[in-house]
Backbone bond lengths (Angstrom), bond angles and torsions (degrees), N, CA, C in turn:
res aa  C-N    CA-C-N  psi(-1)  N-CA   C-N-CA  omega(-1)  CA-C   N-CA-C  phi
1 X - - - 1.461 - - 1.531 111.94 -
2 X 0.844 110.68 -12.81 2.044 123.73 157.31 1.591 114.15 -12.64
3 X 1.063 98.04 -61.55 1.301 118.62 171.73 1.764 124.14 -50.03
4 X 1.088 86.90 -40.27 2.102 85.48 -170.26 1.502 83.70 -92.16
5 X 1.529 89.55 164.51 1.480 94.70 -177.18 2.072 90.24 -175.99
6 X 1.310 112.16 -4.67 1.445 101.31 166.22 1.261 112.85 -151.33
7 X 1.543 125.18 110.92 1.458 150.87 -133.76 1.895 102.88 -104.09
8 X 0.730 111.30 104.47 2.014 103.83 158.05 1.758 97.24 -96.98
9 X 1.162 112.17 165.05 1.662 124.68 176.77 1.729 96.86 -149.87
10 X 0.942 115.35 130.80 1.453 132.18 -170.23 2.151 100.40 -110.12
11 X 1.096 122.99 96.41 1.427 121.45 -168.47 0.981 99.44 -107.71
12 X 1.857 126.92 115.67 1.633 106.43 144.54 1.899 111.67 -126.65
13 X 1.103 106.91 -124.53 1.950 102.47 -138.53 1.448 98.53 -80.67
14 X 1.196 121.89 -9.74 1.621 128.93 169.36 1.791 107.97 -63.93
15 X 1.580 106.11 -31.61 1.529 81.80 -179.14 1.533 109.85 -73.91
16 X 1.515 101.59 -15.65 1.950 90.66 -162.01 1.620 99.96 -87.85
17 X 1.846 100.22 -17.46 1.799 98.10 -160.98 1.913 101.54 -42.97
18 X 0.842 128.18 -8.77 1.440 122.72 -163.88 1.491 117.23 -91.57
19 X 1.356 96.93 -23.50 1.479 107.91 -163.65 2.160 92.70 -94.86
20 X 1.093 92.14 -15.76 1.868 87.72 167.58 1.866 101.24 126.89
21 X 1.455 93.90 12.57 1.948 75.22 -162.50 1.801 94.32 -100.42
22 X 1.181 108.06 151.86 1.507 117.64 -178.55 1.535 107.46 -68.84
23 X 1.842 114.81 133.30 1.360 114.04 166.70 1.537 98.91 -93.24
24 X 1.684 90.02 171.92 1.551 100.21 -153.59 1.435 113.03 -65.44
25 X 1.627 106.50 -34.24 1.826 120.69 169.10 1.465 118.07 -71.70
26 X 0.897 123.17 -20.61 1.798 137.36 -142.22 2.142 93.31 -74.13
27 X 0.965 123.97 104.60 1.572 141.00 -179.81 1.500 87.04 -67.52
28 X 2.175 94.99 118.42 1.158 124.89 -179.38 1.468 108.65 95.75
29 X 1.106 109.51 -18.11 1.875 90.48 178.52 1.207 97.60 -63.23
30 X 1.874 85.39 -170.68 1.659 111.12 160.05 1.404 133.60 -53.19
31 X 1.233 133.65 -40.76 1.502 152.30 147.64 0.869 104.15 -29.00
32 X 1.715 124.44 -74.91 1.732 111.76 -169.48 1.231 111.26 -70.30
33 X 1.266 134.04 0.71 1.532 110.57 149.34 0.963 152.88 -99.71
34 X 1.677 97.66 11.33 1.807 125.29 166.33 1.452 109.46 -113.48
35 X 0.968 129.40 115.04 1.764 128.70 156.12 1.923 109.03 -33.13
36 X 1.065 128.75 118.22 1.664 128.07 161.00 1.198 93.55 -33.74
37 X 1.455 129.94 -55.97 1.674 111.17 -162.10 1.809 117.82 -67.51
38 X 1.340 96.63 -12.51 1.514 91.66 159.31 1.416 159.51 -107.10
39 X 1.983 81.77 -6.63 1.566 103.43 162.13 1.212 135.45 -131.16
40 X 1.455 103.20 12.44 1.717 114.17 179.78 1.239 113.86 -135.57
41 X 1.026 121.02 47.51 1.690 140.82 -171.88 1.388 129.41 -132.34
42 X 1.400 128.51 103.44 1.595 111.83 175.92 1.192 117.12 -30.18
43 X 1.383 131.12 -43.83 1.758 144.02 -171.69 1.219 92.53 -48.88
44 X 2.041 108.50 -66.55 1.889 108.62 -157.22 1.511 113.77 -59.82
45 X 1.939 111.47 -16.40 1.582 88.21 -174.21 1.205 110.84 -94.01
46 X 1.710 133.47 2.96 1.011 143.83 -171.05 1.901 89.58 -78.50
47 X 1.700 97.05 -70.04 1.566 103.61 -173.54 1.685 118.66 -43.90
48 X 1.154 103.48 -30.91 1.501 102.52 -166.29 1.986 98.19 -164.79
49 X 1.413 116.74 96.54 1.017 126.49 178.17 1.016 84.65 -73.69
50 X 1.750 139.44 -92.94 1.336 152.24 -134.69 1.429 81.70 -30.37
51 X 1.683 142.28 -80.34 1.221 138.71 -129.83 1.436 113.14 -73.56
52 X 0.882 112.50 -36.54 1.465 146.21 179.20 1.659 103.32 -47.60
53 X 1.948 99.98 -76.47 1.363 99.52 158.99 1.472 146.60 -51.20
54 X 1.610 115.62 -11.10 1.094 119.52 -167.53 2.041 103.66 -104.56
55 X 1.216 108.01 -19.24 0.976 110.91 166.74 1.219 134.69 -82.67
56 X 1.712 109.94 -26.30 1.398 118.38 176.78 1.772 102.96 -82.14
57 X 1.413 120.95 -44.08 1.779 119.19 151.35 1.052 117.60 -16.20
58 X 1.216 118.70 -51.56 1.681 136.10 -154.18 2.166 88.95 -72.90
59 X 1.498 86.25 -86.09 1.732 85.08 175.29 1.062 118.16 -38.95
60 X 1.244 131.14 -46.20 1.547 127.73 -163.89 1.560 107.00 -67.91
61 X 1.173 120.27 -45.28 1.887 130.27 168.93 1.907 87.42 -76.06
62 X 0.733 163.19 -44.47 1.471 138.74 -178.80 2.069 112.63 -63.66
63 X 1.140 103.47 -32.58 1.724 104.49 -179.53 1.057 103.26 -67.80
64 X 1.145 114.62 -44.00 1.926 110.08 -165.03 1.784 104.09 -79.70
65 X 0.850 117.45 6.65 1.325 124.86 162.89 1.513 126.16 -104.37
66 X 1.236 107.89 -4.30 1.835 127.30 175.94 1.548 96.53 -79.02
67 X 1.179 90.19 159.90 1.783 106.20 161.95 1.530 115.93 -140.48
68 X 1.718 123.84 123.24 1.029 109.90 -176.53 1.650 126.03 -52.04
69 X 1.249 125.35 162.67 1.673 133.42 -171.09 1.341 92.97 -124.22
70 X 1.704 104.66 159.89 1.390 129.50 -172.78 1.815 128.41 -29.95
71 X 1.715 92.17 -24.73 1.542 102.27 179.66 0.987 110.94 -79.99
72 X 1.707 117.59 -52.46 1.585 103.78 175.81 1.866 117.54 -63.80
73 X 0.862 115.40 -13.43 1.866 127.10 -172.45 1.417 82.13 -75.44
74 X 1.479 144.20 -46.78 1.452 136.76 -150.06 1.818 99.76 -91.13
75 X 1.480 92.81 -38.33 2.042 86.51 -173.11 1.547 92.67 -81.36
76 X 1.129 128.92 -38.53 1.802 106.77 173.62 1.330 101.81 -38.73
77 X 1.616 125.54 -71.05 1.493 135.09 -145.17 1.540 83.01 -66.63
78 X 1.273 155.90 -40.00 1.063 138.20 170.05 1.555 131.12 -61.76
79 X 1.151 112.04 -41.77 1.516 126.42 140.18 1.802 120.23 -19.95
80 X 0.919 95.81 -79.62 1.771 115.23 168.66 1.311 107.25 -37.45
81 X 1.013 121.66 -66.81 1.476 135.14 -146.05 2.096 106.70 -102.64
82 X 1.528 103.37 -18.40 1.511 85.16 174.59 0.935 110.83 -77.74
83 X 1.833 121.60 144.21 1.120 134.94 144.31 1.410 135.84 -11.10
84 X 1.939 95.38 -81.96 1.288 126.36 -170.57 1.555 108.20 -82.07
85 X 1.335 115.88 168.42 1.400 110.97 169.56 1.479 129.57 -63.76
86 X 1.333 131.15 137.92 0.899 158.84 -140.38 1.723 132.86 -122.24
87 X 1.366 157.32 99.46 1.292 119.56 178.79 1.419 98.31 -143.95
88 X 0.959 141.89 131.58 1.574 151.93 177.66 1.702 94.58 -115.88
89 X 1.652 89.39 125.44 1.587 116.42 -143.08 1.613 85.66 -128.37
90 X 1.297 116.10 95.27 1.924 114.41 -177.18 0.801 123.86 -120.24
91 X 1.695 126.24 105.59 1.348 134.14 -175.26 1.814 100.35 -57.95
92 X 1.273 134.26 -12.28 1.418 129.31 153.18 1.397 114.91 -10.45
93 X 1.151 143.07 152.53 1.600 156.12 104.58 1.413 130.03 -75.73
94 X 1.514 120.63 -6.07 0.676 116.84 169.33 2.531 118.56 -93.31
95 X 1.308 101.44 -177.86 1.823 97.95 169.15 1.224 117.28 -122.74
96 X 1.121 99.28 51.26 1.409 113.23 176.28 2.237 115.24 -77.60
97 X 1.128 100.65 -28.01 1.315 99.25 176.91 1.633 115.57 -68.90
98 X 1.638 90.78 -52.08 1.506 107.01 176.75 1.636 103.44 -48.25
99 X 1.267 122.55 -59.20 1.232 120.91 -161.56 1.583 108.67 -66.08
100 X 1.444 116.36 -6.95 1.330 119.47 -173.56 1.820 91.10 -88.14
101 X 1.185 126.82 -22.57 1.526 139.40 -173.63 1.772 105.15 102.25
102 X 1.093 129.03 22.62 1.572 113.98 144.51 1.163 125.93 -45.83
103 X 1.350 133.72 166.62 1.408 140.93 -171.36 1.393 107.49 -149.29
104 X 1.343 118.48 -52.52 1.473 103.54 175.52 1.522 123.33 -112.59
105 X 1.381 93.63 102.06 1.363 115.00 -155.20 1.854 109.31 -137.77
106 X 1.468 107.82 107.40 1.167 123.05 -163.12 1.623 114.42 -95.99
107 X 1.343 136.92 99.12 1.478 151.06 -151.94 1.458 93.25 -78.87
108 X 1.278 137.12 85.61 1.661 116.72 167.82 1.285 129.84 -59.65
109 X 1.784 121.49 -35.69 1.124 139.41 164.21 0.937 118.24 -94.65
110 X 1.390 142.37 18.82 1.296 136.25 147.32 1.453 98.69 121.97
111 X 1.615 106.09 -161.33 1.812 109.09 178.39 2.132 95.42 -134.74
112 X 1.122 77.91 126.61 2.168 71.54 163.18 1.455 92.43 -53.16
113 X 1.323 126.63 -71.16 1.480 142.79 -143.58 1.847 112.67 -56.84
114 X 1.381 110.50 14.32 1.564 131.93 170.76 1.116 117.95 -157.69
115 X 1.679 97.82 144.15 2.053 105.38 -177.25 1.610 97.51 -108.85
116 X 1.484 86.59 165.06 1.584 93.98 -178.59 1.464 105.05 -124.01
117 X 1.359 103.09 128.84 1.512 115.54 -175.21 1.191 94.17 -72.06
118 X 1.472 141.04 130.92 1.887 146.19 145.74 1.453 101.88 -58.85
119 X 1.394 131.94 -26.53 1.074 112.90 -165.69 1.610 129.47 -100.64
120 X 1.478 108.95 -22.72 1.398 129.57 146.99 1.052 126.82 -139.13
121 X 1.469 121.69 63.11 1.251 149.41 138.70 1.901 86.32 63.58
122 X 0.790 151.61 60.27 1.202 131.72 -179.30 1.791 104.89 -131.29
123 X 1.455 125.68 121.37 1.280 137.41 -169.29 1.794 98.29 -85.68
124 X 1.021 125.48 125.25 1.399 137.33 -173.95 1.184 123.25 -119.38
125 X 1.484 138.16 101.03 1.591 136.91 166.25 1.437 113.95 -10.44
126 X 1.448 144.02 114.47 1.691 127.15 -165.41 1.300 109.20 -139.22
127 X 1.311 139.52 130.08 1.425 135.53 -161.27 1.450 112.94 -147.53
128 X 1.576 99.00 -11.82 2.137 106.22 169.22 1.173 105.41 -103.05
129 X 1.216 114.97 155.85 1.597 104.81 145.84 1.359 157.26 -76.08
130 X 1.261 114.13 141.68 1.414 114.08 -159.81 1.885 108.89 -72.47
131 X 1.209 117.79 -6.38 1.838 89.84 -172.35 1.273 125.93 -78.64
132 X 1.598 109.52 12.77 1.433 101.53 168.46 1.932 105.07 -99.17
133 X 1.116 112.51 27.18 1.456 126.06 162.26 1.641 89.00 66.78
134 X 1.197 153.16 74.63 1.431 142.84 171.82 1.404 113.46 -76.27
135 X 1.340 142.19 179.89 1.305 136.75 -159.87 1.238 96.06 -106.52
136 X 1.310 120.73 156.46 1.543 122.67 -172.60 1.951 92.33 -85.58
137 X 1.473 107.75 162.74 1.832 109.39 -154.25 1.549 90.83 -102.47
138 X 1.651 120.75 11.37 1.435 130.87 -177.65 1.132 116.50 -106.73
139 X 1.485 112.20 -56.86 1.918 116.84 -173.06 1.812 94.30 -125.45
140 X 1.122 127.20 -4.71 1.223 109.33 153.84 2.224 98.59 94.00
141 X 1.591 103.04 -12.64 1.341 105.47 175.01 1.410 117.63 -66.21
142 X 1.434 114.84 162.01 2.043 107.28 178.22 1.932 82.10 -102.87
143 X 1.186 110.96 82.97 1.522 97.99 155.32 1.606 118.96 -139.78
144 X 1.466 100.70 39.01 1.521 102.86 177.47 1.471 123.52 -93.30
145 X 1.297 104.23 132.31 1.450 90.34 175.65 2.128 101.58 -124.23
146 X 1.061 108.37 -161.89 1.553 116.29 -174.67 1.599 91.49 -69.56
147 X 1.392 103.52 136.41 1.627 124.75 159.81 1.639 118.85 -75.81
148 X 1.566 122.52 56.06 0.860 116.40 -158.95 1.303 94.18 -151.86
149 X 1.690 114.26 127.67 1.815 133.75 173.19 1.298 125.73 -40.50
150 X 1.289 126.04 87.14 1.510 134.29 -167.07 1.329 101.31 -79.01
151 X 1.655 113.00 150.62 1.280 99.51 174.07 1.743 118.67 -76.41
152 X 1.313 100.74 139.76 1.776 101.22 -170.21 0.949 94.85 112.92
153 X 1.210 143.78 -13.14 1.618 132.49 170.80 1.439 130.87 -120.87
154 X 1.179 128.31 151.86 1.684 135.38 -138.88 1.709 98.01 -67.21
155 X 1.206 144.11 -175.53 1.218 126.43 167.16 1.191 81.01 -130.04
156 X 1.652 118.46 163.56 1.367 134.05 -164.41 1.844 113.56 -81.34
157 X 1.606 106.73 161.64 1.333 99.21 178.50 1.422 134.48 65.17
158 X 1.429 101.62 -2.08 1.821 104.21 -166.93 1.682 116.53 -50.30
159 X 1.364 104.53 -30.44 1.849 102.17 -178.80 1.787 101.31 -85.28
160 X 1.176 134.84 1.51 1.152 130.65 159.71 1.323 120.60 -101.50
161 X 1.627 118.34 -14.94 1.694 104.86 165.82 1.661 105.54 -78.58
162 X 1.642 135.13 -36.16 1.238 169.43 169.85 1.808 103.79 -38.18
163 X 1.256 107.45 -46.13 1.374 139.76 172.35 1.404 105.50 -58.01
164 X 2.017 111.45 -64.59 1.343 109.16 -164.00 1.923 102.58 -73.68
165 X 1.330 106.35 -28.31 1.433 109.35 -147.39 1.737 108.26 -59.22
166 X 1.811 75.34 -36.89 1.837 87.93 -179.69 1.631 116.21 -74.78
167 X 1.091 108.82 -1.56 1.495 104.79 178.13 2.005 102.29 -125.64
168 X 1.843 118.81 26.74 1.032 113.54 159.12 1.339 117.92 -94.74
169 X 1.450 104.10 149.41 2.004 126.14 167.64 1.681 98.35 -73.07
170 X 1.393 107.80 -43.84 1.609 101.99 -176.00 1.715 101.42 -158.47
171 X 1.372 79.91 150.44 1.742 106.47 -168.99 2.158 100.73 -120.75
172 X 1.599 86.24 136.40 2.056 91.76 -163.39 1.550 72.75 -115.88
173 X 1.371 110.70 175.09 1.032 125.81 169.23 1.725 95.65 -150.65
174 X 1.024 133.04 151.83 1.838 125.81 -163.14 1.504 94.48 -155.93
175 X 1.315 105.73 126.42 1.617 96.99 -179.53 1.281 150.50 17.37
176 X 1.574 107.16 65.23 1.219 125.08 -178.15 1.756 112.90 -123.22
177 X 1.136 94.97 166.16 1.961 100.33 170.46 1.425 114.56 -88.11
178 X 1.270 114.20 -20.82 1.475 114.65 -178.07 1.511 99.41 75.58
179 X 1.586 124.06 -7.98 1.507 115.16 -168.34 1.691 112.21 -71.51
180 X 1.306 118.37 -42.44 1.151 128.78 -164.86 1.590 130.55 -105.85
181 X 1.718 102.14 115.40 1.513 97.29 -171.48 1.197 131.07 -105.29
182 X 1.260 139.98 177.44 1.757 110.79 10.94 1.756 118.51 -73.03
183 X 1.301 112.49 7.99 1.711 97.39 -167.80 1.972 104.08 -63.08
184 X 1.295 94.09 -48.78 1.685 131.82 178.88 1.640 82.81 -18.17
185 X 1.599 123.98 -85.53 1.370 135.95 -163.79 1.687 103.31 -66.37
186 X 0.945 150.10 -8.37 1.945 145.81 149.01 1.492 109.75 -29.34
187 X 1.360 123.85 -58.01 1.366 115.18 154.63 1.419 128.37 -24.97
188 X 0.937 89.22 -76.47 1.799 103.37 -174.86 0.972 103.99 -77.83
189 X 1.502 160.91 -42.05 1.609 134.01 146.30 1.588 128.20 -32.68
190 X 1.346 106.43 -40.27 1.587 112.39 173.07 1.391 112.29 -49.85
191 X 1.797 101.79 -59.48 1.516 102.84 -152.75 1.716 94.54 -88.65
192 X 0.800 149.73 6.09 1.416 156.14 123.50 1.483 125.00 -37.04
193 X 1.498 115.08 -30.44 1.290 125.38 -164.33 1.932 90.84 -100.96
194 X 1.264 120.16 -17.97 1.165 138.03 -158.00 1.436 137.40 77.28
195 X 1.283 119.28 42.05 1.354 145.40 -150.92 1.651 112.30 -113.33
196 X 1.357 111.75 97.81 1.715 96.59 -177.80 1.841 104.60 -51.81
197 X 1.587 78.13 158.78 1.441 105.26 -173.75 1.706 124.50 -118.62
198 X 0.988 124.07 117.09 1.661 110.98 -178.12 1.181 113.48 -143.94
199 X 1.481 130.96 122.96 1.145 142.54 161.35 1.457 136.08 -49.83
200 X 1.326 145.73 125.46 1.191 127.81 161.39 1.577 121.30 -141.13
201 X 1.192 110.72 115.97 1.544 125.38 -137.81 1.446 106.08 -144.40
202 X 1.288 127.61 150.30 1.459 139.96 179.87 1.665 97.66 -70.24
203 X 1.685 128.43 -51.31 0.968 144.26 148.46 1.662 131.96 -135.08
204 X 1.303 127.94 -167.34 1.216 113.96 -149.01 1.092 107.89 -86.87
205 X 1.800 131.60 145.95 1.398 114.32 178.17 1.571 125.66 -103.80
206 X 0.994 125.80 174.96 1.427 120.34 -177.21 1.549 127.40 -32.08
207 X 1.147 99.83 -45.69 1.684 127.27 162.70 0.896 120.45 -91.31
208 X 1.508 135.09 19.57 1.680 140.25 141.36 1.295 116.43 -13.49
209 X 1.528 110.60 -57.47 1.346 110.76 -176.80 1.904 122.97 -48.35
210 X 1.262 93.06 -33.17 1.545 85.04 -164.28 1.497 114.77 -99.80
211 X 1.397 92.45 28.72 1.883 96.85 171.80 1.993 90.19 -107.82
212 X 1.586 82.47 138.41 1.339 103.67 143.67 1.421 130.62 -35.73
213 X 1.050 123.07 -71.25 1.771 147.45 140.24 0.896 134.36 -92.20
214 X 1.354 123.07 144.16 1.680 123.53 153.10 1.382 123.71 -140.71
215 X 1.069 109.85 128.89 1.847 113.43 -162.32 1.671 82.96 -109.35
216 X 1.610 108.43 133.02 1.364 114.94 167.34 1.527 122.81 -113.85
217 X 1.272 137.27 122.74 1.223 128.81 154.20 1.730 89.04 -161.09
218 X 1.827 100.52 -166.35 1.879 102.23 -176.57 1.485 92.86 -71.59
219 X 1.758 84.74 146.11 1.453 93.27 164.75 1.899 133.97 -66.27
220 X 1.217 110.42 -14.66 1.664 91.99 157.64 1.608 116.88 -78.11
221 X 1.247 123.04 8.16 1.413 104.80 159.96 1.856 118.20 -114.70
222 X 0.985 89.62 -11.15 1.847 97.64 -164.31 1.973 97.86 -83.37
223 X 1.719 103.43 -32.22 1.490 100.80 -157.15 1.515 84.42 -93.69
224 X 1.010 148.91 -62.05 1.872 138.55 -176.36 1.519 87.06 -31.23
225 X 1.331 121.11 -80.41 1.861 123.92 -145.19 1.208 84.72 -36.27
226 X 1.651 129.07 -59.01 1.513 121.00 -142.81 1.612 102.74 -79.32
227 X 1.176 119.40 -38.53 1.789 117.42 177.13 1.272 111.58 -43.75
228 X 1.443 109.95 -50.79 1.571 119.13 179.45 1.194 119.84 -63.27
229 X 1.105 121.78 -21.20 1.547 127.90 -164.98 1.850 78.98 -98.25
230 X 1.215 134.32 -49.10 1.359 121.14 -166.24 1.643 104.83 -69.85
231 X 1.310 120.29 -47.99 1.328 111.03 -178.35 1.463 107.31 -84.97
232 X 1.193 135.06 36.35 1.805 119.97 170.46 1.422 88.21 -88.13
């Protein structure tokens, strides 16, 4: 491992599935009982804020009741302890890494745990719920809604994950589907850029192919073995 010395980590809902929070496919969550077209859409909050708001409430009081699991405890301790530069890049909404003590930790889809004022752009720490429309704690307007990547809309930071990828030794990808982009294509920019590649996944994802490796089992056991094996 001499060799690597500048890390991207690609995180999605497989690392948290453990800690209790619903993935987006997973039969019986929250998802399958809303259509995307009615709660993750610029359109649906136009058509129907109330619903919109009451569902993103719902998650937002369900995270703060999670507790991170062994995977996020292992990418903190990796966090801490790397050397070289670093960035764990998590299609998450939830703060579960942070709360494990990560630090550099890049939100692509946003955070439940902040609203976004429409009216002066201002991102706000958020911990009630919004459907009784409350005033934003900046300009005092009711135009906040959830700080969180709808589909149809850009996901945050992209010329700074784009930034790290091209200057990574190795690219992880950690419980994801590989279905949904742009995270989906990080693979294949990495290992293009010449960047080992390694998977670590409950099972294989769409873009399996273009890792170097992929070690499968849940992520609180697959992501410790591999931290440890990187920092011995």
């Amino acid at each position: 491992m001499s060799e690597i010395r500048n890390i991207v980590i690609l995180t999605g809902a497989g690392v948290s599935a453990e800690s209790g929070i619903d993935t987006f496919r997973d039969g019986g969550g929250l998802w399958e009982q809303h259509r995307v077209e009615d709660v993750a859409t610029p359109e649906a909050f136009v058509r129907d804020p109330d619903l919109v708001h009451r569902f993103y409430d719902m998650r937002r009081a369900a995270i703060q009741e999670k507790e991170p699991n062994p995977a996020h405890f292992a990418l903190a301790r990796l966090d801490a302890e790397w050397p070289g530069e670093l960035l764990i890049v998590t299609q998450n909404v939830d703060d579960l890494h942070e709360r494990a003590g990560a630090h550099r930790v890049l939100h692509m889809h946003g955070e439940h745990l902040k609203a976004w004022c429409t009216s002066c752009d201002v991102r706000s720490v958020w911990r009630e719920p919004l459907l009784a429309r409350p005033p934003c704690p900046v300009c005092q307007a009711r135009s906040l809604r959830p700080d969180v990547v709808w589909f149809g809309e850009m996901p945050y930071q992209m010329e700074r994950i784009y930034a790290a990828l091209r200057q990574a030794d190795l690219f992880v990808s950690i419980g994801t589907s590989g279905a949904v982009y742009p995270a989906a294509g990080f693979v294949r920019d990495a290992r293009e850029l010449g960047a080992r590649t390694l998977e670590l996944n409950l099972e294989r994802s769409q873009g399996s192919s273009w890792f170097h490796e992929t070690r499968l089992g849940p992520a609180s056991e697959v992501v410790p073995q591999w931290v440890d094996e990187l920092l011995q």
